[in-house]
C-alpha positions as CSV (number, residue, x, y, z in Angstrom):
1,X,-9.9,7.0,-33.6
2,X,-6.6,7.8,-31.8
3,X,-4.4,10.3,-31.5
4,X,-0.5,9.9,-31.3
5,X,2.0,12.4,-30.4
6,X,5.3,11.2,-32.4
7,X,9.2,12.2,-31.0
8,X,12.5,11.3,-30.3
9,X,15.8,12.2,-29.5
10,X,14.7,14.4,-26.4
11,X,18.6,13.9,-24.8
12,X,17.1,14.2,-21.7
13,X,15.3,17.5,-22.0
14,X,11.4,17.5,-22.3
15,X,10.3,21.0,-23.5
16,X,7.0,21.8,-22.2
17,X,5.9,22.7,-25.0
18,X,5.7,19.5,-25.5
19,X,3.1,18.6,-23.3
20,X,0.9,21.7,-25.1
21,X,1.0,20.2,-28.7
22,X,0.4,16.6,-27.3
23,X,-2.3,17.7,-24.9
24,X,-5.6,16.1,-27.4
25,X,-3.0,13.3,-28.0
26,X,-4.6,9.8,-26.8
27,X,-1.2,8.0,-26.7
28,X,2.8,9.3,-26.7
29,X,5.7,7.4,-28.3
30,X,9.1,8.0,-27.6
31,X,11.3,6.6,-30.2
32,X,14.4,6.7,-28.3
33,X,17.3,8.4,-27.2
34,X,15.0,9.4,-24.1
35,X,18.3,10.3,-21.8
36,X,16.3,10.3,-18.8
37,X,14.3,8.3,-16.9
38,X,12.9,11.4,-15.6
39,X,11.7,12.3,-19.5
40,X,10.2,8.6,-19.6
41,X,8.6,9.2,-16.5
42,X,7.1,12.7,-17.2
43,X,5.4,11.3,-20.8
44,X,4.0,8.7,-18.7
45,X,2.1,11.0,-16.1
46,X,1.2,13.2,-18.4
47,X,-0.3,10.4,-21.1
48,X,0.1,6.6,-21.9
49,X,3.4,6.7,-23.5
50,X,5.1,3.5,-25.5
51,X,8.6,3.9,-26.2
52,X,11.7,2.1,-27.1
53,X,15.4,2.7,-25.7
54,X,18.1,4.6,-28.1
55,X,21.8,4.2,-28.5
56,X,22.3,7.2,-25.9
57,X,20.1,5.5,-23.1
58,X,22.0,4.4,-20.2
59,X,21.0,1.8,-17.6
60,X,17.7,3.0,-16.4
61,X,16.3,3.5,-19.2
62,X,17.5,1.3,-21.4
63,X,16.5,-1.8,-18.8
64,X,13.1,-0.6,-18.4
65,X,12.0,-0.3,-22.2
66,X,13.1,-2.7,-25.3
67,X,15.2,-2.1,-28.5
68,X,11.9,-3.3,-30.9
69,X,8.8,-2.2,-29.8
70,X,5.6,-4.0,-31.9
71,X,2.0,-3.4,-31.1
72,X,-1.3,-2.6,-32.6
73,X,-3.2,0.6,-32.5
74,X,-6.8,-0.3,-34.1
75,X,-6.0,-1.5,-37.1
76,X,-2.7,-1.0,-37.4
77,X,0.9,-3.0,-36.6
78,X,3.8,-0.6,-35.5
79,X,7.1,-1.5,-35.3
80,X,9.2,1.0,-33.0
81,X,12.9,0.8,-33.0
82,X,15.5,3.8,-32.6
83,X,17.9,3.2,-35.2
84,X,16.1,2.1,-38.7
85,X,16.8,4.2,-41.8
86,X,14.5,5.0,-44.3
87,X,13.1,3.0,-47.5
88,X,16.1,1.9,-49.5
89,X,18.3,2.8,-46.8
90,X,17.4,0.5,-43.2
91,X,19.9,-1.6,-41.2
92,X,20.3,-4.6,-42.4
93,X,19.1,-6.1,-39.4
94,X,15.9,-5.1,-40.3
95,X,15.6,-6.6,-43.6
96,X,14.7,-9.9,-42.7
97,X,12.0,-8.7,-40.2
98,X,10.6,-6.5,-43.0
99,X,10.7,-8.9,-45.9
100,X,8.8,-11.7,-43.6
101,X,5.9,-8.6,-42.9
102,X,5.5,-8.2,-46.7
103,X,5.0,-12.0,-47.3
104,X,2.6,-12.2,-44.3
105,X,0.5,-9.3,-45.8
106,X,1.0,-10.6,-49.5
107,X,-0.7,-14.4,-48.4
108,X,-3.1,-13.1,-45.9
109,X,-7.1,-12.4,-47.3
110,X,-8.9,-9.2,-46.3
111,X,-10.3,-11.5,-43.5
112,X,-8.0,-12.4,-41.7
113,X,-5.7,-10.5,-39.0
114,X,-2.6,-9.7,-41.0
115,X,0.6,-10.1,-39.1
116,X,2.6,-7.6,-41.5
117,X,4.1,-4.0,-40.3
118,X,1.9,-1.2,-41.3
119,X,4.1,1.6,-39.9
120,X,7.1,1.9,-39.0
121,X,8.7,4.4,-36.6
122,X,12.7,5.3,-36.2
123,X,14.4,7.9,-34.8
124,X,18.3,8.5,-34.6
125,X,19.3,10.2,-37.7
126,X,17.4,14.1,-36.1
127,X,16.0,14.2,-39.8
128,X,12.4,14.4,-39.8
129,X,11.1,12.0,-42.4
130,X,7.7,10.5,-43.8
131,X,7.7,8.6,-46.3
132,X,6.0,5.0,-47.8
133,X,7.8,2.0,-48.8
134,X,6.4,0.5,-51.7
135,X,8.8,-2.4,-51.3
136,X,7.5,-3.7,-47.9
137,X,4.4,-1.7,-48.2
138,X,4.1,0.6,-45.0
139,X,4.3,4.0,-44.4
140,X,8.0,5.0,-42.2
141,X,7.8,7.9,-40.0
142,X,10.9,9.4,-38.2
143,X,9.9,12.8,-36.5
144,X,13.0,14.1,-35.9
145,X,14.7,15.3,-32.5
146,X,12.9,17.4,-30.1
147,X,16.4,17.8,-27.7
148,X,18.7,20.4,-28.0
149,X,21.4,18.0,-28.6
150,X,22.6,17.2,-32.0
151,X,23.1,18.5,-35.0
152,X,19.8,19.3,-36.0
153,X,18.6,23.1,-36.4
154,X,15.0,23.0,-35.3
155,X,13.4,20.6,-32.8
156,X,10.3,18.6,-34.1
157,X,7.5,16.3,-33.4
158,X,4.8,14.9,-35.5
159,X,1.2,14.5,-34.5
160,X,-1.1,12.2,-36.4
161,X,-4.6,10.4,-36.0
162,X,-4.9,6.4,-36.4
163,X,-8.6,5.5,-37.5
164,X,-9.3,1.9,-38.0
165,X,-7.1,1.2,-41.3
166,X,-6.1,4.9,-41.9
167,X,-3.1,6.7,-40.9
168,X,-4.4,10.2,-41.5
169,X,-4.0,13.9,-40.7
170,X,-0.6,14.2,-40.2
171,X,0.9,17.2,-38.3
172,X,4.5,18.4,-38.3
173,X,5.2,20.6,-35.4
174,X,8.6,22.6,-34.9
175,X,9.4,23.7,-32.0
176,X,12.3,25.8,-32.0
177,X,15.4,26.5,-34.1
178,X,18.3,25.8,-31.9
């Protein structure tokens, strides 16, 4: 079992409270728009932190992280980028990437490793958003902004549990209204 602390769009600011909500967390992940390396720095004393650089990134960060992010957490594939959309609405960058995922998990058996994307986590748009594609067949998770900056009204984050297959017990955690 592990635990992930979910956010994005910090702008540069890392409210401690932060740190608080993600303290049982296991692992951190930053979906972009970071605005700091300071910020990146901070999530990566305080826990192992994966991340992925946003539009609003500047040198620093954006040379020490990558726009796509895939990895496996038990299992399950992830596929961070900043700027995805939502089912029926992605970049169209990303179509090819997701159609070639659902193929891999349509021909694959049970026994074998499957190479598709199980989850897939966005930030950009400051909407918090959780939702499955039945298209490409994962689950998409955006967790909103937890900066100040932007238009959103409340700052969020999402915390959730990975076991084995299971994405499960799913937390949304607001902050503060801005």
């Amino acid at each position: 079992m592990t635990r992930i602390g979910l956010l994005s769009d910090t702008h540069g600011l890392l409210d401690p409270r932060v740190k608080e909500h993600f303290a049982s967390c296991d692992e951190i992940w930053h979906a972009g728009d970071i605005g700091s390396a300071s910020v990146l720095q901070q999530l990566r004393e305080f826990r192992p932190t994966r991340a992925v650089f946003g539009n609003m990134d500047g040198g620093e960060v954006r040379y020490s992280l990558s726009e796509f992010y895939r990895f496996r957490v038990e299992q399950i594939n992830v596929l961070m980028t900043h700027i995805g959309g939502y089912p029926g609405h992605y970049n169209p960058w990303l179509l090819p990437m997701f159609r070639k995922s659902a193929e891999a998990k349509a021909s694959n058996s049970e026994n074998e490793l499957r190479d598709g994307i199980d989850l897939f986590v966005c930030g950009h748009s400051h909407i918090l958003k959780v939702q499955y594609d039945r298209q490409f067949g994962f689950l998409t998770m955006n967790p909103g902004a937890a900066g100040k900056e932007g238009w959103q009204t409340v700052q969020t984050l999402l915390r959730f549990v990975i076991d084995g297959k299971e994405i499960r017990d799913l937390e949304v955690i607001e902050l503060d209204r801005k």
